[in-house]
C-alpha positions in Angstrom: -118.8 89.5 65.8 -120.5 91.5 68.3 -118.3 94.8 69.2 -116.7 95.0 72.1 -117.5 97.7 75.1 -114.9 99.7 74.1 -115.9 100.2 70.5 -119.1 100.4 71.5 -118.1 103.4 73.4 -116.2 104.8 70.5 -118.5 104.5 68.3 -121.1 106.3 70.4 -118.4 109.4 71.4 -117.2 109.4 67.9 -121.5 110.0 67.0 -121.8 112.8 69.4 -118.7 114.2 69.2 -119.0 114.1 65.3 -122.3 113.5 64.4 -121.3 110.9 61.9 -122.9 107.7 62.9 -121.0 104.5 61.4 -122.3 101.5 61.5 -121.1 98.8 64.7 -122.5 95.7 64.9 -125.8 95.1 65.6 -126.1 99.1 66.1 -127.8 100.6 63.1 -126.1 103.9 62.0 -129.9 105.5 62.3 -130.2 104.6 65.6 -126.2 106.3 66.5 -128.0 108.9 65.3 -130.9 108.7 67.2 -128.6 108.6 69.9 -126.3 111.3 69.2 -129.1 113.8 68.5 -130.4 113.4 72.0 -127.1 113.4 73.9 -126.2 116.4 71.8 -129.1 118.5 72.0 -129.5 117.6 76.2 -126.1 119.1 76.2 -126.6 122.3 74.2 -129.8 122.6 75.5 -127.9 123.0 79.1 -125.2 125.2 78.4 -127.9 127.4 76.6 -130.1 127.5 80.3 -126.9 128.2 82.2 -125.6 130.9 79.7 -128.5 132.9 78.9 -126.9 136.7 79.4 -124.0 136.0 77.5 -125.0 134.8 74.2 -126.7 138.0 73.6 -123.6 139.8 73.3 -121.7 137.7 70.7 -123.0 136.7 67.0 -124.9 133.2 67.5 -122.9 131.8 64.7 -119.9 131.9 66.7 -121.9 130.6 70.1 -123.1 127.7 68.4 -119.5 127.0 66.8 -118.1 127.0 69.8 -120.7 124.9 71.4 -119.4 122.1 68.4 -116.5 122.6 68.8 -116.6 121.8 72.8 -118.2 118.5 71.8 -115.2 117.8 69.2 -112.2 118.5 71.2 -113.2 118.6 74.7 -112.9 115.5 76.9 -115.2 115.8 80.0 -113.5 115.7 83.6 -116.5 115.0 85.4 -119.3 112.4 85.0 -122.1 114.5 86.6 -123.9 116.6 83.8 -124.9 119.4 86.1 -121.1 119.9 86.0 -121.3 120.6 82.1 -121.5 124.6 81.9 -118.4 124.6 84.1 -116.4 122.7 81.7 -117.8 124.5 78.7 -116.8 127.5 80.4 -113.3 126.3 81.1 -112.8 125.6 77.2 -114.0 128.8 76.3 -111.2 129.8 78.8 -108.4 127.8 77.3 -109.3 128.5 73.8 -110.0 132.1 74.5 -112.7 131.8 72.5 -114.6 134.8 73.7 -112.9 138.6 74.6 -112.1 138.7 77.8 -115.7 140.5 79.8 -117.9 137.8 77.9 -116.0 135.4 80.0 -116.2 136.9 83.0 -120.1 137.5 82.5 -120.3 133.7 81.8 -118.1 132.7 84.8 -120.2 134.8 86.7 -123.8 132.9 84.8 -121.7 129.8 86.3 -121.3 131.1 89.8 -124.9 131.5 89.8 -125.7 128.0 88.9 -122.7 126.6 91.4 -125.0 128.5 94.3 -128.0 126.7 93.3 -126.9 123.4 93.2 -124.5 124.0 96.7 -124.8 121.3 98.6 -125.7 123.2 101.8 -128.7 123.9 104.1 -129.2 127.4 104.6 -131.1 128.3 107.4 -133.8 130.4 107.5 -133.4 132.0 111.1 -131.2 131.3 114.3 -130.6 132.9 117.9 -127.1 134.9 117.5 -125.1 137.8 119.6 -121.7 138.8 119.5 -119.8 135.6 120.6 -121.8 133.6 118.2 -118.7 132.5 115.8 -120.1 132.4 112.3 -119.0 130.9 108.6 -119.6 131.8 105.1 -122.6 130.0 103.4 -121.4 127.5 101.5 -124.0 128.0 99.0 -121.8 131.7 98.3 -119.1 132.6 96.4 -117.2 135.9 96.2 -116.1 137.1 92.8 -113.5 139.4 91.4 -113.7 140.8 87.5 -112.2 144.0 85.6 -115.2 144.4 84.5 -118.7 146.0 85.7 -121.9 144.7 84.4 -123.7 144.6 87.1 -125.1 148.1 87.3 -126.1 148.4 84.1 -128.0 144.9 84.3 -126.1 143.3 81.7 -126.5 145.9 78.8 -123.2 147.2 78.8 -119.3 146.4 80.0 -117.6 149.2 82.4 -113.3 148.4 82.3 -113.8 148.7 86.2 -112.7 146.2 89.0 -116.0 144.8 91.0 -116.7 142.5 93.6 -119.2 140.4 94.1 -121.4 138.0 96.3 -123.4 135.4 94.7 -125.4 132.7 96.6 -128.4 130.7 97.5 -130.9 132.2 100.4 -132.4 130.1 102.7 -135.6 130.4 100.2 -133.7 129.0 97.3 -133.3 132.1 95.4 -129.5 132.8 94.0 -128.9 136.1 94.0 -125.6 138.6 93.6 -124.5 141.8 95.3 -122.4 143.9 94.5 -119.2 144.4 97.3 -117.3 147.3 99.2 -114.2 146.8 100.4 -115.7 146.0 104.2 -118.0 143.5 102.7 -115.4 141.9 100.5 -112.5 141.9 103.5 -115.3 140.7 106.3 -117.0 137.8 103.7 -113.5 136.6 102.8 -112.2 136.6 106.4 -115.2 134.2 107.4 -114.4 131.7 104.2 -111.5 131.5 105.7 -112.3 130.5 109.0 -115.4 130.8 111.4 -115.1 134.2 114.1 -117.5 135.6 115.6 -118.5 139.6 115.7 -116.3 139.9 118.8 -113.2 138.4 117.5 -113.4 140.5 114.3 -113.8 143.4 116.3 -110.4 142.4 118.2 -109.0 141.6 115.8 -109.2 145.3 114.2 -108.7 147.2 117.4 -106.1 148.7 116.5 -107.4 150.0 113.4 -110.9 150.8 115.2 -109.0 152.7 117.9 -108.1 155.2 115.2 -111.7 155.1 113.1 -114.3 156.3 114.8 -117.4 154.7 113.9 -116.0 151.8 112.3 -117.7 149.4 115.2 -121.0 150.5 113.9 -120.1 149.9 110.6 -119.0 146.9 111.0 -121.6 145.5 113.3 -124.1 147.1 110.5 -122.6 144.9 107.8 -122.3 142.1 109.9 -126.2 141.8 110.6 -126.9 142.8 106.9 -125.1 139.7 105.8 -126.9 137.6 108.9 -130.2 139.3 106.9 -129.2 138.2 103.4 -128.4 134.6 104.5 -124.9 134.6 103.5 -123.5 133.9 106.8 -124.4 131.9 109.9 -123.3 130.0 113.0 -121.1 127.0 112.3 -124.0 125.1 114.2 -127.6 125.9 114.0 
């Protein structure tokens, strides 16, 4: 009797997930296997492109354990295998299977591949003054850890809070910065909702009124950010 779609299915999760191909039908268990190998290795072979700083700082045997054991108990939320590394990560979450700043450095390794595959045309120049009402890229994203390793380009963890900016230029390169406070308030404000340099300004006044070259430094960030391609006008 030929097997149905749905034990077709199983038997095909069950060789991935397992790698113990039974046979099913007219489906030799060698070629499961064949099958299981390639589905397997396509998706170890992604997490280990996406996660490439973290690995470094655990023993491999206990990467690649938890890599199998993501296949084993896992159940995929999303059909789209770009979206892979994000549901690895979010197992490595659950299970804690990793101290706490090697999962932060890996949701950040995700960030970085979340900017790249954005869905969002940043351009590369555009006519702008102070009434222009601008947005937040939506090839960025703004991160919070406990955790610095930034600075020390991923060679060592510092147990200190940092913010962060991590996105896609209009040249398709991601790339992260490090936050101050201004940054951090001014880049979340404009996720939130489009304003332009004027209404920010306003909208401090009060606080400006009693800072005295605050304006500048504001209107500094504001074009720094215009410069790094993180924010632009809601139409171009």
């Amino acid at each position: 009797m030929r097997p149905s779609l749905i034990q077709t299915q199983n038997a095909l999760a069950r060789a991935v997930r397992l790698a113990d191909a039974q046979p099913l039908g007219n489906y030799a268990p060698n070629r499961l296997a064949v099958y299981a190998r390639l589905v397997r290795n396509n998706t170890f072979g992604f997490i280990d492109r996406c996660f490439v700083e973290a690995p470094q700082h655990i023993p491999a045997e206990d990467w690649q354990n938890t890599k199998e054991r993501f296949l084993r108990e896992a159940r995929a939320v999303s059909p789209y295998f770009q979206d892979i590394a994000g549901e690895f990560l979010a197992f490595c979450q659950a299970i804690k299977a990793f101290e706490p700043h090697i999962l932060a450095l890996m949701d950040f390794e995700n960030t970085q591949l979340l900017a790249e595959v954005a869905m969002a045309d940043v351009p590369d120049s555009f006519a702008w003054d102070e009434g222009t009402r601008m947005r937040l890229s939506e090839a960025a994203f703004l991160k919070e850890y406990d955790v610095d390793f930034i600075h020390s380009d991923f060679t060592r963890f510092e147990a200190k809070a940092t913010k962060l900016a991590v996105w896609r230029d209009s040249l398709f390169a991601v790339r992260h910065q490090g936050l101050t406070e201004l940054d951090f308030w001014l880049l979340t404000y404009l996720g939130e909702q489009a304003a332009s340099l004027q209404e920010i300004e306003q909208a401090l006044s009060a606080v400006i009124a009693e800072n005295q070259g605050l304006s500048a430094v504001l209107q500094q960030t504001w074009e720094k950010w215009i410069e790094e391609d993180v924010i632009y006008p809601l139409k171009v």
